[in-house]
Backbone bond lengths (Angstrom), bond angles and torsions (degrees), N, CA, C in turn:
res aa  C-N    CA-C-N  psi(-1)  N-CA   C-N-CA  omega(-1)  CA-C   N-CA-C  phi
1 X - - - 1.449 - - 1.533 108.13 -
2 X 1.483 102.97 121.95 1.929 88.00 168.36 1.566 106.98 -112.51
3 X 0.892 114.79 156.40 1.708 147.58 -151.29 1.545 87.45 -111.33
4 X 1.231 114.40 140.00 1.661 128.20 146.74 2.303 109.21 -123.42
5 X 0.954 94.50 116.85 1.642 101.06 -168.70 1.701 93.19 -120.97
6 X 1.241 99.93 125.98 1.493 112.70 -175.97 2.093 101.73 -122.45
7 X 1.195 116.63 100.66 0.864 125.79 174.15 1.421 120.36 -148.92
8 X 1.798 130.27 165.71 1.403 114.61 150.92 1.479 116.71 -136.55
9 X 1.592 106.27 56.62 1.172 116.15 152.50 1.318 115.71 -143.69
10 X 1.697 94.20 132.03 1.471 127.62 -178.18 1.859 108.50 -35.87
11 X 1.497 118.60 -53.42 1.304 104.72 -178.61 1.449 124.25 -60.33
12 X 1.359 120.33 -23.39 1.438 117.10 -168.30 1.569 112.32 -81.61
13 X 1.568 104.89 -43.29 1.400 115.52 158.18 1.305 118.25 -27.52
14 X 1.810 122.45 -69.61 1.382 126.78 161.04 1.158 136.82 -42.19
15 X 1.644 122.70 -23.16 1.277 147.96 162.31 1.403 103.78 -56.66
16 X 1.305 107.21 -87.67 1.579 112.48 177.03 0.923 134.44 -46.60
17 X 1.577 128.99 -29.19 1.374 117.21 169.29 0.981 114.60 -100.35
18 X 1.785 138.70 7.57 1.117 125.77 160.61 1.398 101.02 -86.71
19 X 1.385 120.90 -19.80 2.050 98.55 -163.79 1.546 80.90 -92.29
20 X 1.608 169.17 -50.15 1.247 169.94 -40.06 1.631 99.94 176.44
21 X 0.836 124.88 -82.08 1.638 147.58 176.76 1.310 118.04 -41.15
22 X 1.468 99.96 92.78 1.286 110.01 164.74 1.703 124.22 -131.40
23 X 1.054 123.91 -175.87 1.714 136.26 162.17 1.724 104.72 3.96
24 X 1.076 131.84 76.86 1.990 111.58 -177.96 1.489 103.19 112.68
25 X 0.962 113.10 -36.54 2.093 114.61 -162.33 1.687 98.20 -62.57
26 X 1.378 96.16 154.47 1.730 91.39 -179.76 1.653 87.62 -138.74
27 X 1.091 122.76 158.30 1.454 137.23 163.57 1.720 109.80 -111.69
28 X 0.987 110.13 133.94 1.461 108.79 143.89 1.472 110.43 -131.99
29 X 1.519 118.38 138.94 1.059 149.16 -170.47 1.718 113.93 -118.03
30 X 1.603 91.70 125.71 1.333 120.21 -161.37 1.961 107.49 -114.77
31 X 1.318 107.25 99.86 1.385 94.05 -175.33 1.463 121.88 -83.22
32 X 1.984 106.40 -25.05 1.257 122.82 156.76 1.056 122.45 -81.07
33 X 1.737 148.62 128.49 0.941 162.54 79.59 1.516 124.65 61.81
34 X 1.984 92.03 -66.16 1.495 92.95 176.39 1.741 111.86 -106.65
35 X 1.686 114.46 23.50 1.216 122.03 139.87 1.462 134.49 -44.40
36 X 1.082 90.69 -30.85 1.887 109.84 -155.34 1.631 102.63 -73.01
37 X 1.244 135.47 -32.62 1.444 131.45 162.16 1.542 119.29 -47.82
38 X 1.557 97.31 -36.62 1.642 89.37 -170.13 1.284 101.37 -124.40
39 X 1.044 124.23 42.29 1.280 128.16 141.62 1.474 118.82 -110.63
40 X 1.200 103.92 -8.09 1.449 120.88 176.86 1.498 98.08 -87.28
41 X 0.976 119.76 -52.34 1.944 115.35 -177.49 1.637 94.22 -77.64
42 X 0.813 153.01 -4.64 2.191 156.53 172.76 1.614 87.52 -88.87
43 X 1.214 131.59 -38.11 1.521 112.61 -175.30 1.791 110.76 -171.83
44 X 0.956 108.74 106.21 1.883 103.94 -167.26 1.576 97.46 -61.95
45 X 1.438 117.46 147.79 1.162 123.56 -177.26 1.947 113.79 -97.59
46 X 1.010 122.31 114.66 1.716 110.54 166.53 1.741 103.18 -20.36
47 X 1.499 107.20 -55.10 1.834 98.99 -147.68 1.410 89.68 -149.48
48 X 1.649 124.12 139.00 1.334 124.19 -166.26 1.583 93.31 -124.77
49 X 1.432 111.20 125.25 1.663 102.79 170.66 1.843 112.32 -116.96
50 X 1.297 102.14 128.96 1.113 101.15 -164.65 1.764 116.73 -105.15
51 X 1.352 139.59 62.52 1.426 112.28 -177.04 1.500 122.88 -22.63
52 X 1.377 112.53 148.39 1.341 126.12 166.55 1.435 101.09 -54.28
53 X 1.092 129.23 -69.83 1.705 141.69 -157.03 1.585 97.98 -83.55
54 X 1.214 116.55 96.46 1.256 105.81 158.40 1.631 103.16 -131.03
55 X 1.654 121.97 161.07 1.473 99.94 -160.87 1.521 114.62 -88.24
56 X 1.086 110.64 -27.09 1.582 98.17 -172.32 2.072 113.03 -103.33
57 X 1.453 86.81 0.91 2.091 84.81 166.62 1.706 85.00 161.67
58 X 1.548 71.83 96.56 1.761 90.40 152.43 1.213 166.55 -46.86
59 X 1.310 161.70 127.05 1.076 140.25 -152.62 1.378 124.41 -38.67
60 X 1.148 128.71 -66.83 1.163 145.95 159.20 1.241 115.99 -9.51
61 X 1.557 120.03 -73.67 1.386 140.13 158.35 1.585 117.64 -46.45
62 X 1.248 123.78 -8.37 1.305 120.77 -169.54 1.298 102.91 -122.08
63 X 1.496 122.46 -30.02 1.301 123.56 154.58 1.505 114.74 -47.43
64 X 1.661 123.56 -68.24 1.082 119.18 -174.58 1.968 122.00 -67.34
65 X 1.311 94.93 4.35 1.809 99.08 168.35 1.354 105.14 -85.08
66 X 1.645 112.63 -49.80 1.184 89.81 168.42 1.315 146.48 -100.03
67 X 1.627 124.66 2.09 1.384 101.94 152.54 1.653 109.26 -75.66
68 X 1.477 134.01 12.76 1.517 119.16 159.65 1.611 102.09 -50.20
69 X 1.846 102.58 -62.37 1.586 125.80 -150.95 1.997 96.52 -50.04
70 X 1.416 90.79 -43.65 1.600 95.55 -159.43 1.567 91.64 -82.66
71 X 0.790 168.81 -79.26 1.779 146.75 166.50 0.980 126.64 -6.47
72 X 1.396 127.52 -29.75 1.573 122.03 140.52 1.453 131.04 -100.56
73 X 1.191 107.80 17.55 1.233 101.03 148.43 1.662 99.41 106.78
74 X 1.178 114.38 -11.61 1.366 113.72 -157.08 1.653 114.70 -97.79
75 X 1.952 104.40 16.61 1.677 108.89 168.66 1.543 84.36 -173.45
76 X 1.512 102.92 148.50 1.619 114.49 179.54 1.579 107.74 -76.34
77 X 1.232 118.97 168.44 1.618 132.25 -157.42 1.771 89.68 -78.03
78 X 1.754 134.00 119.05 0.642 125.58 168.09 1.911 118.03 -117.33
79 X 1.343 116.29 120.13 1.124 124.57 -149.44 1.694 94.91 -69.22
80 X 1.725 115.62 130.24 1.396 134.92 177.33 1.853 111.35 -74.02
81 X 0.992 120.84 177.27 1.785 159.65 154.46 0.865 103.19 -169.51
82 X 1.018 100.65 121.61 2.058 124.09 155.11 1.513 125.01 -104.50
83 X 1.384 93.87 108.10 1.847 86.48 179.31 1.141 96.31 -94.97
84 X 1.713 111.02 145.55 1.339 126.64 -142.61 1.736 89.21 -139.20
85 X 0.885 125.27 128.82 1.692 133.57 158.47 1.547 130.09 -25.40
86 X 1.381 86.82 -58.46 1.771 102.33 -173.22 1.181 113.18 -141.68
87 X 1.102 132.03 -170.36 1.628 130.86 178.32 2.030 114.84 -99.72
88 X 1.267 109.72 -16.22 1.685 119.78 131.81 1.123 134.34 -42.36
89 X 1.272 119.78 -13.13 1.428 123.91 -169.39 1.527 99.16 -103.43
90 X 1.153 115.01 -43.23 2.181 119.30 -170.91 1.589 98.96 -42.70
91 X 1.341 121.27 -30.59 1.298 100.66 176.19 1.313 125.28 -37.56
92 X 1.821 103.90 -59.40 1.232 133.96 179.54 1.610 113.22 -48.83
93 X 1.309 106.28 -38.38 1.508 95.16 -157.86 2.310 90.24 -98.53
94 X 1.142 102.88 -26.71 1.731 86.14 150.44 1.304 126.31 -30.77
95 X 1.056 84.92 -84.36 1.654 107.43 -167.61 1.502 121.09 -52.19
96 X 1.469 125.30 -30.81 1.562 133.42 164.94 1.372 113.83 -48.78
97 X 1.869 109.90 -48.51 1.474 89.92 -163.95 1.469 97.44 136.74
98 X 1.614 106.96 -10.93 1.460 89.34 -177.25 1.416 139.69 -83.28
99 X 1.002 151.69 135.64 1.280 152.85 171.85 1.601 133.72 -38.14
100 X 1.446 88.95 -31.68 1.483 100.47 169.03 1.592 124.04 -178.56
101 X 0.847 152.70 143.15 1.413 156.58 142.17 1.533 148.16 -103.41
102 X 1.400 104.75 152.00 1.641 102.73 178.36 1.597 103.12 -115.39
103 X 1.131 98.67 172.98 1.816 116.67 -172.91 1.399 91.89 -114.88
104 X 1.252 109.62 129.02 1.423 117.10 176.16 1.783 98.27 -79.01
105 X 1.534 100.05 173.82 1.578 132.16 -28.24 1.517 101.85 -53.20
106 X 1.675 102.65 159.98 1.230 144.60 172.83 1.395 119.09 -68.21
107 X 1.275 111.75 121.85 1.820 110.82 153.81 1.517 109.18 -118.87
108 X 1.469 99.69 -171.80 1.630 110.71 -164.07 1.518 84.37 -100.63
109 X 1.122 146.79 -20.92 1.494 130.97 -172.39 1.639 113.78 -82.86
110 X 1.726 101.51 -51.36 1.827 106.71 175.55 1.437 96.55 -67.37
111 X 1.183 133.03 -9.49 1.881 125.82 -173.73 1.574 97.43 -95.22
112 X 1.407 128.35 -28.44 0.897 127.86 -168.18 2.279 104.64 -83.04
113 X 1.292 95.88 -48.22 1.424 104.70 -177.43 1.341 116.77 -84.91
114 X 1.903 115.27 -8.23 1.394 102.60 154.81 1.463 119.28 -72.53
115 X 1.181 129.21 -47.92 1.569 151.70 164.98 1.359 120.77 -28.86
116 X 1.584 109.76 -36.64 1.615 113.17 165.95 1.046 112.67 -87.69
117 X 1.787 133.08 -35.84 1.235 106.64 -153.80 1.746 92.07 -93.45
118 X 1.322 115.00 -18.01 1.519 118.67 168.87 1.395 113.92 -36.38
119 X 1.671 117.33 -62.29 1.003 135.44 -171.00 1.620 112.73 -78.79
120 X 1.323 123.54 1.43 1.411 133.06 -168.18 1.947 90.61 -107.92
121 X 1.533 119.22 -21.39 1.208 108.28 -173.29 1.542 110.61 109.82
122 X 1.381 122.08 -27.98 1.321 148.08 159.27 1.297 129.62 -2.34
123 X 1.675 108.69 -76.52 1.268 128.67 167.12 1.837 76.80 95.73
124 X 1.702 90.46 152.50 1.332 98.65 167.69 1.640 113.41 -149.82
125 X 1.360 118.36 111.41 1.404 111.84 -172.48 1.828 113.50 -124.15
126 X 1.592 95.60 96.85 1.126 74.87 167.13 1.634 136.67 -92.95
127 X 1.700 122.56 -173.97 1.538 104.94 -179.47 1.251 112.30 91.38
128 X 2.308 128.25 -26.56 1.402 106.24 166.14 1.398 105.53 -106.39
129 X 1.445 99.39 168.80 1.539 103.92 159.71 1.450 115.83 -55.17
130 X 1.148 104.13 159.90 1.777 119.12 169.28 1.278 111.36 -50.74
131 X 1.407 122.06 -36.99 1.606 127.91 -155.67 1.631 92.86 -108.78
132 X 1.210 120.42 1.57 1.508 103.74 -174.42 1.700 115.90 -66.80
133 X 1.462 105.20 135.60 1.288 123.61 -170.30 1.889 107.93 -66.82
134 X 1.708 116.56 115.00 1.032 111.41 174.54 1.636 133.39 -58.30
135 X 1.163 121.97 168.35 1.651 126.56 -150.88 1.674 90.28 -133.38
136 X 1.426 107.90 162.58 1.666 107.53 -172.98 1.292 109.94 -102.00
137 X 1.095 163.22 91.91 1.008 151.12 150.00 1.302 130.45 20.24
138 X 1.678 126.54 93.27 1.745 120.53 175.81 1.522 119.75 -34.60
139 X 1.108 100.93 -31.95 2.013 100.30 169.70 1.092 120.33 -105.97
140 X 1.302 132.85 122.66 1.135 118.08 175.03 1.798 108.74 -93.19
141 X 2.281 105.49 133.12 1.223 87.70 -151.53 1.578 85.96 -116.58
142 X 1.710 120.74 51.70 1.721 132.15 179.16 1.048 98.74 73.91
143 X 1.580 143.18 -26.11 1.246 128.84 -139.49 2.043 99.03 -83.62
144 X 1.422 113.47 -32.70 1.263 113.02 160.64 1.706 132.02 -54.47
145 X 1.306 110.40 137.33 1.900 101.43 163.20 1.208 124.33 -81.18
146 X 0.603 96.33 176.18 2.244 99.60 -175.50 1.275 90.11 -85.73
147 X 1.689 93.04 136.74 1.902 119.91 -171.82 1.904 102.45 -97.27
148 X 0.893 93.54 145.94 1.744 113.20 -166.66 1.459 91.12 -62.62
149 X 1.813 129.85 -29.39 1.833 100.51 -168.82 1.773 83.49 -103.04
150 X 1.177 93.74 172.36 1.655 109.04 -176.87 1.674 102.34 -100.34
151 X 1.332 121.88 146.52 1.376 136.05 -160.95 1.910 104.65 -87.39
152 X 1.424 109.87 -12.96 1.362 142.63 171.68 1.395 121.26 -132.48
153 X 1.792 91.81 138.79 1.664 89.84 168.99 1.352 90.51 -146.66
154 X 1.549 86.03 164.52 1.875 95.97 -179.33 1.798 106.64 -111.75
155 X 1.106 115.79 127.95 1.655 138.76 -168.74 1.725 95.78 -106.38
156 X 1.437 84.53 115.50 1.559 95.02 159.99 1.462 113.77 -71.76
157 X 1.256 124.20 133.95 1.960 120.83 169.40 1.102 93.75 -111.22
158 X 1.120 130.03 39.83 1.839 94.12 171.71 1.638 97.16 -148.85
């Protein structure tokens, strides 16, 4: 399995590839932000983990570049985690595109069982209820059908 980890702090790095890293696994580690496109076209990653805080373009923001890129076609669908700060933040990592997230701090077990069921197709969210009502995605990346109300309407004024 190779890993793409976009962060620029040293502890999380250590986090992840000790709970992640095993027999074959490769990491590449991204300290810039807006690295992460072309290292993504240099080698597609199994599983992309993105901190929220990264300094020069954040998870969040780097999620939604690339499901922009991959809606046109111009990088294959690469499955997200977002480690997220607080439980204020899941908004954020909804709405990008991501696949799944943890609430820091980090262990090797929730890193381990986000990572499978990510990679199983799963999605992994922790922090909502079971019943929590889904949110639309800021990009739309085709994978939706066209919704019965229209996103525009035209108002007569006169």
């Amino acid at each position: 399995m190779h890993i793409l980890l976009a962060t620029d702090a040293d502890w999380i790095v250590d986090e992840v590839t000790n709970a992640l890293g095993g027999t074959g696994d490769t990491f590449t580690v991204c300290r810039d932000g807006r690295a992460v496109t072309d290292q993504i076209k240099e080698r597609t990653p199994d599983l992309a983990i993105f901190d929220l805080q990264v300094g020069s373009m954040g998870g969040m923001a780097i999620t939604m570049s690339l499901r922009l890129d991959e809606s046109a076609g111009a990088l294959p669908h690469v499955p997200v985690l977002m480690l997220v700060d607080r439980v204020a933040d899941l908004h954020l990592a909804r709405r990008c595109g991501a696949e799944g997230w943890l609430i820091k701090p980090l262990d090797s077990l929730r890193l381990k069982r986000a990572t499978k069921a990510i990679l199983a197709g799963e999605g992994y969210t922790e922090g909502l209820p079971a019943d929590a009502a889904p949110v639309e995605p800021m990009i739309d990346t085709g994978d939706s059908t066209e919704s019965e109300s229209s996103e525009s309407e035209t108002v007569d004024a006169g």
